[in-house]
BALO-25869 format. One record per atom (N, C-alpha, C, CB): atom name; residue in three letters; z, x, y. Coordinates in Angstrom, 3 decimals. Each point is the difference from the previous one (the first is absolute). Glycine has a CB too. Layout:
N
+-------+---------+----------+----------+----------+
| atomo | residuo |        Z |        X |        Y |
+-------+---------+----------+----------+----------+
|    CA |     ALA |        Z |        X |        Y |
...
+-------+---------+----------+----------+----------+
***
This chain:
70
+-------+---------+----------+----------+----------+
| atomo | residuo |        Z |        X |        Y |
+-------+---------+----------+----------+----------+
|     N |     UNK |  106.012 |  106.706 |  122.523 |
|    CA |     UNK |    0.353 |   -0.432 |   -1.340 |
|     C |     UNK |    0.745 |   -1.331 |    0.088 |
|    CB |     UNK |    0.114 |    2.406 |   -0.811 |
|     N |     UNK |   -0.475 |   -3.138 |    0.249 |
|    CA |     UNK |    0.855 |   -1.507 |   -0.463 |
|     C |     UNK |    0.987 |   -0.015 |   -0.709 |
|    CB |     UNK |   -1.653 |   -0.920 |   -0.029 |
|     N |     UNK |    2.987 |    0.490 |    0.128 |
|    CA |     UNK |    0.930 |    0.062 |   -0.239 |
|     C |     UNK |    0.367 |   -1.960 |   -0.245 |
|    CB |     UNK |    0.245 |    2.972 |    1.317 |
|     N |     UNK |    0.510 |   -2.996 |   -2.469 |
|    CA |     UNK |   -0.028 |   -1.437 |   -0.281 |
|     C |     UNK |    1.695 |   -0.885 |   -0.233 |
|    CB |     UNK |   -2.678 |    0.828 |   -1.234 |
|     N |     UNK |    3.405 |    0.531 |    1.954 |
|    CA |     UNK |    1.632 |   -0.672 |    0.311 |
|     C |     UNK |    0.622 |    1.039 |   -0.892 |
|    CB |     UNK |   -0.193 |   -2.944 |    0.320 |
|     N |     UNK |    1.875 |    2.846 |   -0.888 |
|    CA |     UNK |    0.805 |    0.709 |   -0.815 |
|     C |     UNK |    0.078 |   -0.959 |   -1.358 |
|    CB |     UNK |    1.355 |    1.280 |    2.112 |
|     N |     UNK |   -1.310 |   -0.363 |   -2.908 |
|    CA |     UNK |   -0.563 |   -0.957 |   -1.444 |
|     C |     UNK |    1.308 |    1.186 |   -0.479 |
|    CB |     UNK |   -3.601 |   -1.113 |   -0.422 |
|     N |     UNK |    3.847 |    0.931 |   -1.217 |
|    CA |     UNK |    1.365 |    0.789 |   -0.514 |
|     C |     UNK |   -0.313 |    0.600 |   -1.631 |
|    CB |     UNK |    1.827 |   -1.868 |    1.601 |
|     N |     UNK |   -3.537 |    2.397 |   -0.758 |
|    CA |     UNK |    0.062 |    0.653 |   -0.993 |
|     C |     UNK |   -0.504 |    1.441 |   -0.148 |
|    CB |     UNK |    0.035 |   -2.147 |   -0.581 |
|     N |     UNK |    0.442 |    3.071 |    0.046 |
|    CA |     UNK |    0.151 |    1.425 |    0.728 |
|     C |     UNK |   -1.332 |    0.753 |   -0.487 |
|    CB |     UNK |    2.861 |    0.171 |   -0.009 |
|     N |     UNK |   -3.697 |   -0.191 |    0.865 |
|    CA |     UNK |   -1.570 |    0.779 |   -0.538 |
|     C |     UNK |   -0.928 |   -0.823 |    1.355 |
|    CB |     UNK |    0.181 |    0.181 |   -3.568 |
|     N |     UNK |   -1.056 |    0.817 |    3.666 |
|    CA |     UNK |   -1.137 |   -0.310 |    0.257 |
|     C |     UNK |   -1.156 |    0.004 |   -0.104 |
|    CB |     UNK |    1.118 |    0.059 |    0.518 |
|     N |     UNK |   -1.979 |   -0.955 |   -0.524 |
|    CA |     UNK |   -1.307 |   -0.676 |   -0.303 |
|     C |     UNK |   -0.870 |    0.778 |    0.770 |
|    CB |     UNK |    0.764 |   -2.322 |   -0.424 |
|     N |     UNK |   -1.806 |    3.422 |    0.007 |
|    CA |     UNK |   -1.238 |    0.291 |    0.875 |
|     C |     UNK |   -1.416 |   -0.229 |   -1.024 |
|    CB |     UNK |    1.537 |    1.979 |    1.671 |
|     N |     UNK |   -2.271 |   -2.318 |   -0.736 |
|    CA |     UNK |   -1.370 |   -0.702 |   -0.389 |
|     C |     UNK |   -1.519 |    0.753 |    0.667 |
|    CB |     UNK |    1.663 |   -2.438 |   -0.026 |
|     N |     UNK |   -2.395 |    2.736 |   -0.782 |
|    CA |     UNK |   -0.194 |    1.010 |    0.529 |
|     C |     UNK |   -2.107 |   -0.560 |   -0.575 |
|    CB |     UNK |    3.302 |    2.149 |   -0.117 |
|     N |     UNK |   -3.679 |   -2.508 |    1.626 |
|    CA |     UNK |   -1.815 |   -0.403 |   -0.590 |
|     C |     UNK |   -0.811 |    0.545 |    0.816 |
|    CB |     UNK |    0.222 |   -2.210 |   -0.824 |
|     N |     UNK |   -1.371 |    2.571 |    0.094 |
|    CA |     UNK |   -0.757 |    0.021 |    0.541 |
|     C |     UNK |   -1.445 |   -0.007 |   -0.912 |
|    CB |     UNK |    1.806 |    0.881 |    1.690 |
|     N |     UNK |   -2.888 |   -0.243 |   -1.260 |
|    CA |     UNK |   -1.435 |   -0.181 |   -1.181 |
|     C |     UNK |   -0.051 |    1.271 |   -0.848 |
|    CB |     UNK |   -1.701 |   -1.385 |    1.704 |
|     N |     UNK |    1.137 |    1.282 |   -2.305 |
|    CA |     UNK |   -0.075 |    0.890 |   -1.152 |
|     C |     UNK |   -0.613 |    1.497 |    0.583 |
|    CB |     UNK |   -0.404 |   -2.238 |   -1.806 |
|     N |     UNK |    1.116 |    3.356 |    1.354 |
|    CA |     UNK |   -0.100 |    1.248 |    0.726 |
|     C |     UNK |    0.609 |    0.529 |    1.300 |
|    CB |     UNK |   -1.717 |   -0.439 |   -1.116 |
|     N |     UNK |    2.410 |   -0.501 |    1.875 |
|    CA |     UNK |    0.616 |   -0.440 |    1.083 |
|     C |     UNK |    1.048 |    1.309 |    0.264 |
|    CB |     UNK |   -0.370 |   -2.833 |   -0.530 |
|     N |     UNK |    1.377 |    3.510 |   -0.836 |
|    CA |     UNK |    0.611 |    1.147 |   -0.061 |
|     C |     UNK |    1.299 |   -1.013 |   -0.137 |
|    CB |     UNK |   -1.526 |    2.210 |    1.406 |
|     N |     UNK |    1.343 |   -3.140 |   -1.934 |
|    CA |     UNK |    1.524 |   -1.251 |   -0.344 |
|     C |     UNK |    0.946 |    0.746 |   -0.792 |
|    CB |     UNK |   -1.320 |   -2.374 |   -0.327 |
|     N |     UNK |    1.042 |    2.914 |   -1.287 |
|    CA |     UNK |    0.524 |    0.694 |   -0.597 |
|     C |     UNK |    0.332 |    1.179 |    0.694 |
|    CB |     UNK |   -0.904 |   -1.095 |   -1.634 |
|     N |     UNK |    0.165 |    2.243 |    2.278 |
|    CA |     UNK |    0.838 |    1.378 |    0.781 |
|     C |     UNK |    1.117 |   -0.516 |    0.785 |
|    CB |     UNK |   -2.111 |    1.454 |    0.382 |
|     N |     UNK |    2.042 |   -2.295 |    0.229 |
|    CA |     UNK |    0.956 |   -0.710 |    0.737 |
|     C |     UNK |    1.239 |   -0.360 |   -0.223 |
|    CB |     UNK |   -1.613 |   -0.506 |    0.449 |
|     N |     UNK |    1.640 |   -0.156 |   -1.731 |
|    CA |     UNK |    0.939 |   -0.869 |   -0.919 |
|     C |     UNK |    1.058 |    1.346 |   -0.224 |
|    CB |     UNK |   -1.929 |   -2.122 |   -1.449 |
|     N |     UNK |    0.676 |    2.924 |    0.411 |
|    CA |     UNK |    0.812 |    1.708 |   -0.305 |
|     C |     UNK |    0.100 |    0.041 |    0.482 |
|    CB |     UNK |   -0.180 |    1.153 |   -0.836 |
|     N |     UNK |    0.406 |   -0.182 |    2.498 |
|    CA |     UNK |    0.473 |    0.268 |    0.697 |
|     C |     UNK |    1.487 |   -0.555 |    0.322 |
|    CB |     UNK |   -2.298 |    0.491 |    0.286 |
|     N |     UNK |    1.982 |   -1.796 |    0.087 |
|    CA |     UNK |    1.113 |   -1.082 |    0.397 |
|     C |     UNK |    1.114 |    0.367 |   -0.854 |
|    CB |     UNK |   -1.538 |   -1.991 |    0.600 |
|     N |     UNK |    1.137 |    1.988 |   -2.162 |
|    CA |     UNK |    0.910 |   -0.171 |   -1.003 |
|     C |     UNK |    0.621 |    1.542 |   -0.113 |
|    CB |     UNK |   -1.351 |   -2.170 |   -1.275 |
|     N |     UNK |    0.729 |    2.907 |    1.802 |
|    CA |     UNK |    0.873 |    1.734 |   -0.296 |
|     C |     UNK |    0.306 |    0.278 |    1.105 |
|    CB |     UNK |   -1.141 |    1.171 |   -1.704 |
|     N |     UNK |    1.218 |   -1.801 |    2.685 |
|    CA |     UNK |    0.861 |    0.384 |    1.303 |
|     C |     UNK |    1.632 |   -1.113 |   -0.157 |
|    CB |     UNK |   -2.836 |    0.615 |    1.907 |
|     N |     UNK |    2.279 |   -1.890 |   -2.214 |
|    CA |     UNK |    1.345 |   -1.194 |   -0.130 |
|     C |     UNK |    0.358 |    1.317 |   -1.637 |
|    CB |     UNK |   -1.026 |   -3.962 |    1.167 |
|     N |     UNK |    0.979 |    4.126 |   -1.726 |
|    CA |     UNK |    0.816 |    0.573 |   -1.204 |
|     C |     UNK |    0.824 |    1.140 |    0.534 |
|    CB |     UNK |   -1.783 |   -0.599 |   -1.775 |
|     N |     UNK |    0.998 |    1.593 |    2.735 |
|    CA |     UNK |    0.391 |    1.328 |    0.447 |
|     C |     UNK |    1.481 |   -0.382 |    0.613 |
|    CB |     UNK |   -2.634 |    1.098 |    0.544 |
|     N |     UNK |    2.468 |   -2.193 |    0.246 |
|    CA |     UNK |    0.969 |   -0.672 |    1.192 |
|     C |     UNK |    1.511 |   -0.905 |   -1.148 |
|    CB |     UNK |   -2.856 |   -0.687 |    2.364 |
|     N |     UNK |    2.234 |    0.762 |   -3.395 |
|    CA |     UNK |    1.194 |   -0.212 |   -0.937 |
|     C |     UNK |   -0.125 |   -1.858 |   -0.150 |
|    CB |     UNK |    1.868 |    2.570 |    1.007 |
|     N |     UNK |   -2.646 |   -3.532 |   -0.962 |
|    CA |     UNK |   -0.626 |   -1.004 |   -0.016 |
|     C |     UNK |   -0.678 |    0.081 |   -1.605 |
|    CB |     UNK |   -0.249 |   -0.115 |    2.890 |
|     N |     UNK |    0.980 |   -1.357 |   -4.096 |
|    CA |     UNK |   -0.803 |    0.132 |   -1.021 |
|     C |     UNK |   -1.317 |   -1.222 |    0.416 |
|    CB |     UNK |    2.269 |    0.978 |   -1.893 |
|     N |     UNK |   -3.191 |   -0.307 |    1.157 |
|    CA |     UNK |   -1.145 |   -0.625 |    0.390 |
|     C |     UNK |   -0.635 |   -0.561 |   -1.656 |
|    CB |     UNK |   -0.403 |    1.758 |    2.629 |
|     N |     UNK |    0.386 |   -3.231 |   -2.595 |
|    CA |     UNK |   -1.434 |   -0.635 |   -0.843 |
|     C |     UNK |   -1.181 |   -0.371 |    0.395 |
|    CB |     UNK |    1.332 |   -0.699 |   -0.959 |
|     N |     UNK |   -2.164 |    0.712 |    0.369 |
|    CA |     UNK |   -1.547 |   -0.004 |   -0.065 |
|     C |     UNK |   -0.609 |   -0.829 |   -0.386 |
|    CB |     UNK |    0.090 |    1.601 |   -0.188 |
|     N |     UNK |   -0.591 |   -2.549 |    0.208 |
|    CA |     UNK |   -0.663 |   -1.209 |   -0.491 |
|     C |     UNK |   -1.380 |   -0.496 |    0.711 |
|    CB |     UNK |    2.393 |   -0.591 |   -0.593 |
|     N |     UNK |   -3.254 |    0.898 |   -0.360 |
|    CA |     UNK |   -1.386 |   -0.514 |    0.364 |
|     C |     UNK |   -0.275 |   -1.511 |   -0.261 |
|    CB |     UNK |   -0.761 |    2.304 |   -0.529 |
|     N |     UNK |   -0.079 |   -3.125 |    1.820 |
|    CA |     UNK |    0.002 |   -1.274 |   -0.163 |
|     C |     UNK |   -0.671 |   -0.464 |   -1.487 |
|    CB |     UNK |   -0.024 |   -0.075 |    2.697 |
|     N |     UNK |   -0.444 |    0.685 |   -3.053 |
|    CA |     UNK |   -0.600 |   -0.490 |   -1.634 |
|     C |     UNK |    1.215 |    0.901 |   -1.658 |
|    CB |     UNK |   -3.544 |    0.072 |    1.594 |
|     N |     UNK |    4.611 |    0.458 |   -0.912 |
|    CA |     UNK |    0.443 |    0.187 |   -0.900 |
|     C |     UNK |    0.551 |   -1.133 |   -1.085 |
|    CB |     UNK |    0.114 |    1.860 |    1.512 |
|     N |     UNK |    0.213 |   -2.780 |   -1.057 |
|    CA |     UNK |   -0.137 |   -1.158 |   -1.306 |
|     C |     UNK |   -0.979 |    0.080 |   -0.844 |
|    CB |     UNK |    0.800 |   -1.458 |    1.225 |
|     N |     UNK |   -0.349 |    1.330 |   -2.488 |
|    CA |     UNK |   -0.439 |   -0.194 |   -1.080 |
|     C |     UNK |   -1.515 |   -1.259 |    0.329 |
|    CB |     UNK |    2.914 |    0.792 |   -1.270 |
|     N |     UNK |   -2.277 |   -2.036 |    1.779 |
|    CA |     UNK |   -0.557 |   -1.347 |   -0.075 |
|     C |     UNK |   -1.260 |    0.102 |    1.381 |
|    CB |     UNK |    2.705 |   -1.424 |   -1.149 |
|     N |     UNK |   -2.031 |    2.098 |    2.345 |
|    CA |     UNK |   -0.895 |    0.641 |    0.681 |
|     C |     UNK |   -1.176 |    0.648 |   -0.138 |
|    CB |     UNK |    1.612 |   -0.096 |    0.498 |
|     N |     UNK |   -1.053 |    1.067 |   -0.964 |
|    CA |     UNK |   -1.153 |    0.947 |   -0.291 |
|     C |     UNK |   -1.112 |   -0.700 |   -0.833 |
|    CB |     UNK |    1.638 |    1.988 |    0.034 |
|     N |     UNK |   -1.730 |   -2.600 |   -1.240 |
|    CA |     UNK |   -0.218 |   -1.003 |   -0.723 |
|     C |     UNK |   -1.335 |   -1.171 |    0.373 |
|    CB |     UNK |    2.644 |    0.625 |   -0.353 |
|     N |     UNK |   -1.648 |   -0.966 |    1.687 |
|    CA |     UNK |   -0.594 |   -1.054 |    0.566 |
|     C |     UNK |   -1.112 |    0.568 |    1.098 |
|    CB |     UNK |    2.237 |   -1.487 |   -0.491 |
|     N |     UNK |   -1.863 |    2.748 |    0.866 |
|    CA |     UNK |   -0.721 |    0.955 |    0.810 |
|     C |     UNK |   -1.251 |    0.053 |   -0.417 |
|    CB |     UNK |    1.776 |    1.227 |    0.429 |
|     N |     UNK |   -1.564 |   -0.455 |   -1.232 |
|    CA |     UNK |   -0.989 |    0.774 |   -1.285 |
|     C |     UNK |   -1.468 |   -0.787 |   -0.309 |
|    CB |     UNK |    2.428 |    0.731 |   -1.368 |
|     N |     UNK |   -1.326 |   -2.269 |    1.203 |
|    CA |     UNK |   -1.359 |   -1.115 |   -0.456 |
|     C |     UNK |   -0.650 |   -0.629 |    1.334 |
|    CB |     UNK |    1.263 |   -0.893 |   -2.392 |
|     N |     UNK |   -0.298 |    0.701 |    3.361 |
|    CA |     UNK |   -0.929 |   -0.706 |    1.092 |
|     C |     UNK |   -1.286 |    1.088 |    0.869 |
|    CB |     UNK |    2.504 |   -1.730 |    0.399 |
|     N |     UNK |   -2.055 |    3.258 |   -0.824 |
|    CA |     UNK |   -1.734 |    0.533 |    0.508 |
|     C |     UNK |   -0.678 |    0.649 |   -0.528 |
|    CB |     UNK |    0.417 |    0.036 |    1.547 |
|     N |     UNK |   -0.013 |   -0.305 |   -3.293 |
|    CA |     UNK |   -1.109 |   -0.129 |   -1.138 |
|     C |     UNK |   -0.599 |   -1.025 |    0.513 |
|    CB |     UNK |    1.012 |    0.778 |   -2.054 |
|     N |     UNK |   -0.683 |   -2.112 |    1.942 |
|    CA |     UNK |   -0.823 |   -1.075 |    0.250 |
|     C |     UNK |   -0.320 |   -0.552 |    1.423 |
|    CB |     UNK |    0.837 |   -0.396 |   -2.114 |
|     N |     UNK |   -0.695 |    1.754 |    2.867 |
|    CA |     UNK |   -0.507 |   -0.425 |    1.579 |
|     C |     UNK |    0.711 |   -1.441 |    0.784 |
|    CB |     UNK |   -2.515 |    1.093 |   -0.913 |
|     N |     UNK |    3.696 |   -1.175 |    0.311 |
|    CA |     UNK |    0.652 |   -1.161 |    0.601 |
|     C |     UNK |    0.808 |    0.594 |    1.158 |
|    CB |     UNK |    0.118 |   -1.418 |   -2.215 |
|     N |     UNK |   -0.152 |    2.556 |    2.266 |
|    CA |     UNK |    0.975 |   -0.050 |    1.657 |
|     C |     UNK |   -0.803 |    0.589 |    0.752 |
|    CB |     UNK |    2.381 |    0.266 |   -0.528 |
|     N |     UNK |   -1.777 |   -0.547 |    1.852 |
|    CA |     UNK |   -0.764 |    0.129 |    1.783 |
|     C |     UNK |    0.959 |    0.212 |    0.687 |
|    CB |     UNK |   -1.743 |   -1.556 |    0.120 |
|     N |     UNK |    1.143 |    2.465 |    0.921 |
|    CA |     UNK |    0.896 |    1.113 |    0.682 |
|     C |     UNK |    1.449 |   -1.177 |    0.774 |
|    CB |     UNK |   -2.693 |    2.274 |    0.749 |
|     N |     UNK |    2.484 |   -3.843 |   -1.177 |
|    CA |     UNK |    1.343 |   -0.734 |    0.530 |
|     C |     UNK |    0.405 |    0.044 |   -0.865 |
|    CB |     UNK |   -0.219 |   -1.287 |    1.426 |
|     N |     UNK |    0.464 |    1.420 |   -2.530 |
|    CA |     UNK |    0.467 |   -0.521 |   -1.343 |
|     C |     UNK |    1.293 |    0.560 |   -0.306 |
|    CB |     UNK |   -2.256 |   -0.230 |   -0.835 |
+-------+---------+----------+----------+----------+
***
């Protein structure tokens, strides 16, 4: 795991990819009801939960504008 120095701010960041069906979500759950069990509050945020995201999501593969770099 990569580690990027001491920063001052109290939480941590997990990121979590892979392809579709992959078992990303069982995972996440999991993750998230074991860190809760252990007394750890946990938020949840999907990369398209923005409003403007999602949005912008939505339209670029209606109109076939994005590619697997995009």
């Amino acid at each position: 795991m990569e580690t990027y120095g001491r920063h001052e701010y109290p939480g941590r960041l997990f990121i979590v990819e892979g392809v579709d069906g992959s078992g990303k979500s069982t995972q996440i759950a999991l993750l998230r009801q074991w860190l809760i069990s252990e007394g750890y509050t946990v938020f949840f945020s999907e990369w398209n939960s923005s409003p403007l995201v999602k949005k912008t999501t939505s339209r670029g593969k209606k109109k076939q504008l994005l590619t697997p770099t995009t």
